[in-house]
VOVO-388728 format. One record per residue (C-alpha): residue number from 1; residue in three letters; x, y, z. Coordinates in steps of 0.1 Angstrom, whole numbers, plus 5000, padded with zeros to 4 digits. Each point is the difference from the previous one (the first is absolute). Layout:
# residues N
{NUM,'ALA',{X,Y,Z}}
...
***
This chain:
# residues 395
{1,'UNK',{5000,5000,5000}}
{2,'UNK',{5026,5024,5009}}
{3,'UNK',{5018,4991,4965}}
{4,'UNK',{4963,5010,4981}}
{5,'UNK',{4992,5029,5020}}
{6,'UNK',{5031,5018,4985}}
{7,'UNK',{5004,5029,4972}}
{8,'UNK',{5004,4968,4972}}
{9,'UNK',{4982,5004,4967}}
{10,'UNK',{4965,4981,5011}}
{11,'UNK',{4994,5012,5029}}
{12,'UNK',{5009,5038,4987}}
{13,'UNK',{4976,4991,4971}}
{14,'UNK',{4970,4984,5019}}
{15,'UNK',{4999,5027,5023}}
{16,'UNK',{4999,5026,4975}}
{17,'UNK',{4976,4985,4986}}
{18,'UNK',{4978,4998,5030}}
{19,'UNK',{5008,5032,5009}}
{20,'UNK',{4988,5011,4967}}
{21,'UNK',{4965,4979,5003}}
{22,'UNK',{4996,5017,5034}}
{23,'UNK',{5005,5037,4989}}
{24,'UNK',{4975,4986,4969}}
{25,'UNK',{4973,4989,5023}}
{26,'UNK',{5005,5036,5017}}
{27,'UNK',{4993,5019,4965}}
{28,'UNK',{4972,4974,4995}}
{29,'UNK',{4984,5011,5031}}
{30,'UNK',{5004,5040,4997}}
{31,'UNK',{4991,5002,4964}}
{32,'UNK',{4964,4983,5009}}
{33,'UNK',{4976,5024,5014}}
{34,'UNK',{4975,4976,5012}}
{35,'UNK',{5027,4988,5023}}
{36,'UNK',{5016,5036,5012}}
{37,'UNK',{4962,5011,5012}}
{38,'UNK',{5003,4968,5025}}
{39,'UNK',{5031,5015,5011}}
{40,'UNK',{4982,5037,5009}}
{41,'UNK',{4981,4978,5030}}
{42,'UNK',{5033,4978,5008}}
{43,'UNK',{4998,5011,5038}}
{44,'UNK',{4966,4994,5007}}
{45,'UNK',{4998,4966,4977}}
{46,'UNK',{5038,4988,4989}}
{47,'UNK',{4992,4966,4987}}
{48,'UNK',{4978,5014,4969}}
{49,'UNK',{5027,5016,4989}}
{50,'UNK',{5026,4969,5005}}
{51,'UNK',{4975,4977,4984}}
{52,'UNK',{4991,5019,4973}}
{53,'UNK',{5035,5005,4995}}
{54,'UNK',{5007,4969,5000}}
{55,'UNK',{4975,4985,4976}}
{56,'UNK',{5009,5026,4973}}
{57,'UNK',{5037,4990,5004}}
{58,'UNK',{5000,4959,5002}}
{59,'UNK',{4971,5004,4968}}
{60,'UNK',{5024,5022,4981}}
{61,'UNK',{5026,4977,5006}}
{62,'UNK',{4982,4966,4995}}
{63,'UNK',{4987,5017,4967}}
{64,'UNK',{5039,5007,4994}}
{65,'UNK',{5008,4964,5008}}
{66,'UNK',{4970,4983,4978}}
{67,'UNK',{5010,5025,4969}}
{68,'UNK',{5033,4990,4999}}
{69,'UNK',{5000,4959,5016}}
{70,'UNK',{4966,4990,4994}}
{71,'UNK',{4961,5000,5018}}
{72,'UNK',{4997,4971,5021}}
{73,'UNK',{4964,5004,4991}}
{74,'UNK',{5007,4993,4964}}
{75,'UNK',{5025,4972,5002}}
{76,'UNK',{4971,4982,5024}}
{77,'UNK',{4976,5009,4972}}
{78,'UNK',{5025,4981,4977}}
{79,'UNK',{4999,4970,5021}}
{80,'UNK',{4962,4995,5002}}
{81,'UNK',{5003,5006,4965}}
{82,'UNK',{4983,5036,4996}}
{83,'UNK',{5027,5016,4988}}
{84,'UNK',{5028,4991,4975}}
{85,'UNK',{5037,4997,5007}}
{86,'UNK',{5010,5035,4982}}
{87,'UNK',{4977,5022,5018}}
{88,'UNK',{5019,4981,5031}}
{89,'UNK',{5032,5012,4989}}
{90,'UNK',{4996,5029,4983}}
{91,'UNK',{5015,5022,5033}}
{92,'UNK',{5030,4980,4997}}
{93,'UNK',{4999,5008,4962}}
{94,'UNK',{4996,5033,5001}}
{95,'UNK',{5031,5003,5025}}
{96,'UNK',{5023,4981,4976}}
{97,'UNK',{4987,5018,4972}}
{98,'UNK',{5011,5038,5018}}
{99,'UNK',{5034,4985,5011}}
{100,'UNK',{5013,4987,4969}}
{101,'UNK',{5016,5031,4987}}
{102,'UNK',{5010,5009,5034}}
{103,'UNK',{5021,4974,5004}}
{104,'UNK',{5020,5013,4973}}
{105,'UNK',{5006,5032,5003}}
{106,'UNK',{5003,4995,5038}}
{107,'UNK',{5026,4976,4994}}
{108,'UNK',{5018,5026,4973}}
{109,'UNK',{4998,5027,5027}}
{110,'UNK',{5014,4972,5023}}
{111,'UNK',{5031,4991,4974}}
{112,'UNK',{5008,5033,4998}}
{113,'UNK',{5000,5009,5035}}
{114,'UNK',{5024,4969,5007}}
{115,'UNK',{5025,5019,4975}}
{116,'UNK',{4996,5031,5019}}
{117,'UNK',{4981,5019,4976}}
{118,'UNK',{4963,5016,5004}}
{119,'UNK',{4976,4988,4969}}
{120,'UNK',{4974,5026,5001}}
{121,'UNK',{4995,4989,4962}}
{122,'UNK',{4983,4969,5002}}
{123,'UNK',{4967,5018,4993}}
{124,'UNK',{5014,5011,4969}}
{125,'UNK',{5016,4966,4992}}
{126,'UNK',{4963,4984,5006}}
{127,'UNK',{4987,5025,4973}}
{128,'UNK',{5026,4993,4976}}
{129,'UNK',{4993,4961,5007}}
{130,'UNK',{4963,5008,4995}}
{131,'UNK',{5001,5018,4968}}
{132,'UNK',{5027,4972,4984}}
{133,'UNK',{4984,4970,5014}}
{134,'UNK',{4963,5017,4987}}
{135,'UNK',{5011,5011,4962}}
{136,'UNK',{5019,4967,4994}}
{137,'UNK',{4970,4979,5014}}
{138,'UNK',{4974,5016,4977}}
{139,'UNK',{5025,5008,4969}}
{140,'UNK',{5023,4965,4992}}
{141,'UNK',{4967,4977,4997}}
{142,'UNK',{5024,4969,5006}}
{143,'UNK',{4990,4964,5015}}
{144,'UNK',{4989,4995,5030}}
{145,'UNK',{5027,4997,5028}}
{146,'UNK',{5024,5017,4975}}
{147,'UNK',{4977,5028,5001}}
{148,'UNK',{4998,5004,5039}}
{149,'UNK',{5043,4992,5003}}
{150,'UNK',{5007,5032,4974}}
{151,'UNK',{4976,5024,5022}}
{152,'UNK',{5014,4989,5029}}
{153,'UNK',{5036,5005,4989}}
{154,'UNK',{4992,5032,4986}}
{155,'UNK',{4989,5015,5032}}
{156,'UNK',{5029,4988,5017}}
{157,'UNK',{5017,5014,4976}}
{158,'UNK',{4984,5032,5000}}
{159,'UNK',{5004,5002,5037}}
{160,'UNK',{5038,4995,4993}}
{161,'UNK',{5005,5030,4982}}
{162,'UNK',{4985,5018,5023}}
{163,'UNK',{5025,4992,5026}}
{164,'UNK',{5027,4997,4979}}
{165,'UNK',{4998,5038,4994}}
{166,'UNK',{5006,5013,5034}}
{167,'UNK',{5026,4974,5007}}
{168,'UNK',{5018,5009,4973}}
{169,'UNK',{4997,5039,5013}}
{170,'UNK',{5011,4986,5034}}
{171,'UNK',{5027,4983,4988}}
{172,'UNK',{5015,5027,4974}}
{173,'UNK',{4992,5037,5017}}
{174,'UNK',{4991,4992,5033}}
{175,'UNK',{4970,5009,4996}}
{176,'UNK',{4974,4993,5031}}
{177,'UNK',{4976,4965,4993}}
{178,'UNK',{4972,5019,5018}}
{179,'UNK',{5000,5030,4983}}
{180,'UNK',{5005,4981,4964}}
{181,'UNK',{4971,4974,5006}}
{182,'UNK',{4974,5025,5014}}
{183,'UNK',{5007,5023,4967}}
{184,'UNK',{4995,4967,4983}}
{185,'UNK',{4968,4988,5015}}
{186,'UNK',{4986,5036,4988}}
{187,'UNK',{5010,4990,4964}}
{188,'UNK',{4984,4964,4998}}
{189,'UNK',{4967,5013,5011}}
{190,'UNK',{5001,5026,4980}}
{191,'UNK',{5009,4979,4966}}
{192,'UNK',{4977,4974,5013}}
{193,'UNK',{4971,5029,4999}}
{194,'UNK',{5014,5012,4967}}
{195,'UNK',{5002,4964,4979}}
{196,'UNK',{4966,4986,5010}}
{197,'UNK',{4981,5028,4979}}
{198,'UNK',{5027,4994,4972}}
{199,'UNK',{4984,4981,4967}}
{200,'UNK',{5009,4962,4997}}
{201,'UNK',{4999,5003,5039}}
{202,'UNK',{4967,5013,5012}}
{203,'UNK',{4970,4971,4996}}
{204,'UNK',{4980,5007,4970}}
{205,'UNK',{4969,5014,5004}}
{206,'UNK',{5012,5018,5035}}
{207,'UNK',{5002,5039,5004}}
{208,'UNK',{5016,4995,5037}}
{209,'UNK',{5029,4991,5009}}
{210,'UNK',{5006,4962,4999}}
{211,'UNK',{5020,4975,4974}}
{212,'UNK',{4988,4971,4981}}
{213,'UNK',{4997,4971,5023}}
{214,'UNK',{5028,4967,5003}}
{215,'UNK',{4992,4978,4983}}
{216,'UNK',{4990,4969,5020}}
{217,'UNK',{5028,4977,4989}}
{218,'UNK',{5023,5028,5020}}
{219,'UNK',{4976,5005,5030}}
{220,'UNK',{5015,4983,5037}}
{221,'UNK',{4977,4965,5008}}
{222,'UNK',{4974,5003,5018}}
{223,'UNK',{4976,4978,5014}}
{224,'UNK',{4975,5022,4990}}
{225,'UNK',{4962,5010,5015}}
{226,'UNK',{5004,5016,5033}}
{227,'UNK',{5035,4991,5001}}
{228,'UNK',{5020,5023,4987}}
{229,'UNK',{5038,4986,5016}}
{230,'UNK',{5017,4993,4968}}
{231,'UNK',{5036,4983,4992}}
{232,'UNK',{5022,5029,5014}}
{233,'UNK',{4997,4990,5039}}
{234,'UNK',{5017,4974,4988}}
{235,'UNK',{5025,5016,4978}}
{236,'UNK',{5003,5023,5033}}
{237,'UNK',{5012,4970,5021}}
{238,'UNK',{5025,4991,4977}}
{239,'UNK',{5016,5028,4996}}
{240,'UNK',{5002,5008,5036}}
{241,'UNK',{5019,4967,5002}}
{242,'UNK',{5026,5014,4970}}
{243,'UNK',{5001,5030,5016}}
{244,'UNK',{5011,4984,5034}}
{245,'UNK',{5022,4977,4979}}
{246,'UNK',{5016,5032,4982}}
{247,'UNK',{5004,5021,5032}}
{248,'UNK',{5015,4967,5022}}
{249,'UNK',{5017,4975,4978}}
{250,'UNK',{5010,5020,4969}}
{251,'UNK',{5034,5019,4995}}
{252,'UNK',{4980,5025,4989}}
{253,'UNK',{4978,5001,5034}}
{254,'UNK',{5032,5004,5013}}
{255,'UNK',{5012,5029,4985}}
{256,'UNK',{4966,5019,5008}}
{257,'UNK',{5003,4989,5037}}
{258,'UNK',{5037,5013,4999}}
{259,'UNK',{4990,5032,4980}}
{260,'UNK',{4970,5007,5025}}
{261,'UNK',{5019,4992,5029}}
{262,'UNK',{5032,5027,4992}}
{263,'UNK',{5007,5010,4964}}
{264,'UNK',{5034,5012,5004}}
{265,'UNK',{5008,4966,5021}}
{266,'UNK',{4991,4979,4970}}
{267,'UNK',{5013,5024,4974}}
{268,'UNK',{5034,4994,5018}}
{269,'UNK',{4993,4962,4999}}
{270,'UNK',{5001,5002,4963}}
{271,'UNK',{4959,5005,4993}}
{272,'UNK',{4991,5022,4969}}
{273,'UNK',{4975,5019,5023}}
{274,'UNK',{4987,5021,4968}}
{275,'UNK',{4994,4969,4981}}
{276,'UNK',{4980,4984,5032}}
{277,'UNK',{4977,5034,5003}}
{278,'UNK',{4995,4998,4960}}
{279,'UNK',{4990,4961,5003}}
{280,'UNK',{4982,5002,5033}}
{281,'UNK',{4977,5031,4990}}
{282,'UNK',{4994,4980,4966}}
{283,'UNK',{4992,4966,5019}}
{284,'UNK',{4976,5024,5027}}
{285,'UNK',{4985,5013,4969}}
{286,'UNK',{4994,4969,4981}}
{287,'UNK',{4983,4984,5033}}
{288,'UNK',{4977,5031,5001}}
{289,'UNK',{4991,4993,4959}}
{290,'UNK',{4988,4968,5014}}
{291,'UNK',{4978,5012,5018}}
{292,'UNK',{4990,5025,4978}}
{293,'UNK',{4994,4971,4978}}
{294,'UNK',{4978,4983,5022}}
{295,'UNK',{4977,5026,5008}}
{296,'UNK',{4993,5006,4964}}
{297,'UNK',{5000,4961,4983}}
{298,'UNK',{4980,4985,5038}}
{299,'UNK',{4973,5028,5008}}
{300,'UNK',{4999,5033,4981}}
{301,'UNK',{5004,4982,4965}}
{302,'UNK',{5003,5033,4985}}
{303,'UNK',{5024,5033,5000}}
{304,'UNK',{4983,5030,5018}}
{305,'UNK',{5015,5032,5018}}
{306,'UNK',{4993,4980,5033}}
{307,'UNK',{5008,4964,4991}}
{308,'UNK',{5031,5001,5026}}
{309,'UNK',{4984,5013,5028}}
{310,'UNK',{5024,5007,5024}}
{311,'UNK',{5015,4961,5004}}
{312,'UNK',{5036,5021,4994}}
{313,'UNK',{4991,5021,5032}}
{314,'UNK',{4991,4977,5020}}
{315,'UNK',{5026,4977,4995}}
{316,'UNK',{5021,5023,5017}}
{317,'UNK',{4975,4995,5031}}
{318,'UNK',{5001,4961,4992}}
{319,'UNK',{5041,4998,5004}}
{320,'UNK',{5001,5021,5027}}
{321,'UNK',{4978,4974,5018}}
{322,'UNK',{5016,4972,4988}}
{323,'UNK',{5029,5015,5015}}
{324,'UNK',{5015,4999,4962}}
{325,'UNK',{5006,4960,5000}}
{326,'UNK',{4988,4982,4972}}
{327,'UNK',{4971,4974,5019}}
{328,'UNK',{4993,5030,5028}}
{329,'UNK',{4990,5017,4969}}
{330,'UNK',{4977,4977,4986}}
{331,'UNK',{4984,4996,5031}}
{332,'UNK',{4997,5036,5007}}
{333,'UNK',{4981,5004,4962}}
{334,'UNK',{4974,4972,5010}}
{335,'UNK',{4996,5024,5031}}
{336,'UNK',{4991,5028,4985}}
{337,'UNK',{4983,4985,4970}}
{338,'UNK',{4976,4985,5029}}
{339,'UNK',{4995,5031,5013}}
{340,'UNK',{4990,5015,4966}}
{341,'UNK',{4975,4973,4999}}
{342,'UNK',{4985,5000,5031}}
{343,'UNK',{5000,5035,4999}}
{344,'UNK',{4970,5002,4971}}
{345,'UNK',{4981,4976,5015}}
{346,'UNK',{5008,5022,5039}}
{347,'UNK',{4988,5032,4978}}
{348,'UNK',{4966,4980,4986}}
{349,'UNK',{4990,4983,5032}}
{350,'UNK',{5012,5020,5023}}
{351,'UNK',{5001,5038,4986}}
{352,'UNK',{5038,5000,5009}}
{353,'UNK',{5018,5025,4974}}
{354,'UNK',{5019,4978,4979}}
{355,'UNK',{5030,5031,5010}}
{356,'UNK',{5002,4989,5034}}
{357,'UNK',{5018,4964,4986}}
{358,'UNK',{5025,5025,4985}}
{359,'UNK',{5005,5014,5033}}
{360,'UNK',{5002,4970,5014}}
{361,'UNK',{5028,4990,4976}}
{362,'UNK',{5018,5036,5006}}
{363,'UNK',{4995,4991,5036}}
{364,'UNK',{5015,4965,4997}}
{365,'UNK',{5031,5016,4982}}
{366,'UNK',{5005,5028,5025}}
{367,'UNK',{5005,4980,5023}}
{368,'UNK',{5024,4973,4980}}
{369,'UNK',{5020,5032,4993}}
{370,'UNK',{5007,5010,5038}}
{371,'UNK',{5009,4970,5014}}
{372,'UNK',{5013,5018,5032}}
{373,'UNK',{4966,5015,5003}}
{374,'UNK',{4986,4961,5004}}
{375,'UNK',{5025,4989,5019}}
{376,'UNK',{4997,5030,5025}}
{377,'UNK',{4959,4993,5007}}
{378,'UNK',{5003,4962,5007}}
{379,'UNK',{5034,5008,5014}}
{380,'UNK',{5019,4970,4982}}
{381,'UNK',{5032,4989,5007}}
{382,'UNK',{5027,5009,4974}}
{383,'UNK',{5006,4965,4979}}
{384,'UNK',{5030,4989,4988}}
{385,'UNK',{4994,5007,4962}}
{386,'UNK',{4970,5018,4983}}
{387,'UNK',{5014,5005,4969}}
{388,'UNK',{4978,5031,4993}}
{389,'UNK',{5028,5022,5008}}
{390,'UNK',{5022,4985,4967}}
{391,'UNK',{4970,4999,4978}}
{392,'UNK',{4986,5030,5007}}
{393,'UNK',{5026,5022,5002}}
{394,'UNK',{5006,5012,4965}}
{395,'UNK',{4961,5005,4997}}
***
């Protein structure tokens, strides 16, 4: 007990997390007027206010839960044979389906981080992911898989040259990752925007702003119906693995670790630390296309000014979570893909502003990020290695 209740990566991360459902339930409470009228009387009659408080807080969050696990209801429906076995798992389907894409630009935001540089592009990788993956799955009209391997490539490709560029500037004038990738998320929105209306690119027939559709034969498997989880959880698993592999067993991996860990240190080992920013920023960038590429070819299935959402964004929230390891980050992507799923079904049931799951998330992060703050509360005892320290510190 005295070895868990220490400043180590779970317990800093559970608690933050708790912390962050606590100050939620708090917001819940004070943002329902119903509930703050019990409180006006709290002297004379306290437990109205503590029960009322407490049924709108355990419903939002059993709403919260059921959106993005699964209705207990519903899966005993199934059983007796009332229901089928996809409106039983749709929940879960629905949170694979939002953390697909995070996965990968959390783990590019993660790679990066591990070289000791801040990717603040991957929202601009996504894009230009999404726009190659979407004009080579509706323009090439190949076979089947062929069809679905080309788009992919292409938005990882995309995504590449995205990152490739401020590498390249990092690695030639110095120039600051930030400053270059922010400048360049600005860009592939704004071409994004631009091509979609362009002839050849816009659907026929359309006077807004939307592209033809992929064709299906380039479109992510799906199970289909309610489902909507498609092949790229999969993919995401996968790559989380290479990604590990990469960081841990690779000579490469090893030259990021050294490069993150003190440049000048590995440059005086014999590293090319230019050539390592160049190929990390274009690896970070590539992983970003990918998910780019799965946003486009497993839900959206069309290019639109908003077809990325912000899965580059909140990658950057996903890795800090993960605590910028490979598997923490996947993990930390099916978090916050559940709460983006239990958080419609919190705002239909419950009247919960689908915001407050961002704040929750901001919350969550907040915390992650003052580590001293945690440990200061629950007053833990220092442990031996936390690792945030190392992986952090360049961010």
């Amino acid at each position: 007990m005295k070895r868990f209740w220490s400043a180590n990566n779970f317990t800093l991360t559970a608690l933050s997390m708790l912390m962050a459902v606590v100050i939620g339930g708090v917001l819940i409470i004070i943002s329902d007027a119903t509930v703050l009228a019990k409180f006006g009387y709290f002297t004379a009659r306290p437990s109205d206010a503590f029960e009322s408080s407490w049924l709108l807080v355990s419903t939002a969050y059993a709403d919260l839960l059921k959106g993005a696990l699964g209705d207990p209801a519903v899966f005993s429906a199934w059983f007796s044979g009332e229901a089928t076995w996809q409106q039983a798992f749709a929940p879960i389907s629905e949170t694979l389906t939002y953390a697909a894409p995070l996965v990968f630009t959390g783990l590019s935001v993660a790679l990066a981080f591990r070289g000791g540089l801040f990717n603040i592009g991957a929202q601009g990788q996504a894009v230009l992911g999404c726009i190659a993956a979407g004009v080579a799955g509706f323009t090439f009209g190949l076979p089947i898989v062929l069809n679905l391997i080309v788009a992919v490539v292409a938005g990882v490709l995309g995504g590449a040259l995205w990152g490739f560029i401020p590498g390249l500037l990092k690695a030639r004038t110095g120039a600051h990752e930030v400053i270059t990738t922010i400048m360049l998320n600005y860009t592939a929105g704004l071409f994004l925007a631009w091509l979609v209306i362009q002839q050849g690119i816009q659907a026929p027939g359309r006077s807004d702003a939307i592209s033809k559709a992929v064709a299906e034969s380039a479109q992510l498997p799906s199970p289909g119906g309610v489902l909507r989880v498609h092949l790229g959880i999969i993919l995401a698993v996968l790559t989380t693995a290479g990604v590990a592999w990469l960081l841990n067993k690779s000579a490469f991996g090893f030259e990021i670790r050294a490069v993150g860990a003190n440049p000048h240190a590995a440059k005086t080992a014999g590293i090319s630390v230019a050539k390592t920013y160049v190929l990390l920023m274009a690896v970070a960038g590539g992983l970003a296309g990918f998910g780019g590429a799965t946003q486009v070819l497993g839900t959206a299935h069309a290019l639109t000014p908003s077809v990325a959402g912000n899965i580059g964004f909140d990658g950057l929230l996903v890795a800090l979570l993960g605590r910028t390891r490979p598997w923490g980050t996947l993990f930390a992507a099916l978090l916050f893909g559940a709460l983006r799923a239990g958080g419609n079904r919190m705002q239909s049931f419950s009247g919960i502003s689908l915001e407050l799951v961002t704040v929750l998330q901001a919350l969550i992060v907040i915390f992650i990020a003052a580590p001293a703050l945690v440990k200061a509360i629950f007053r833990l005892r220092a442990s031996r290695a936390t690792g945030l320290g190392a992986s952090l510190a360049k961010g």
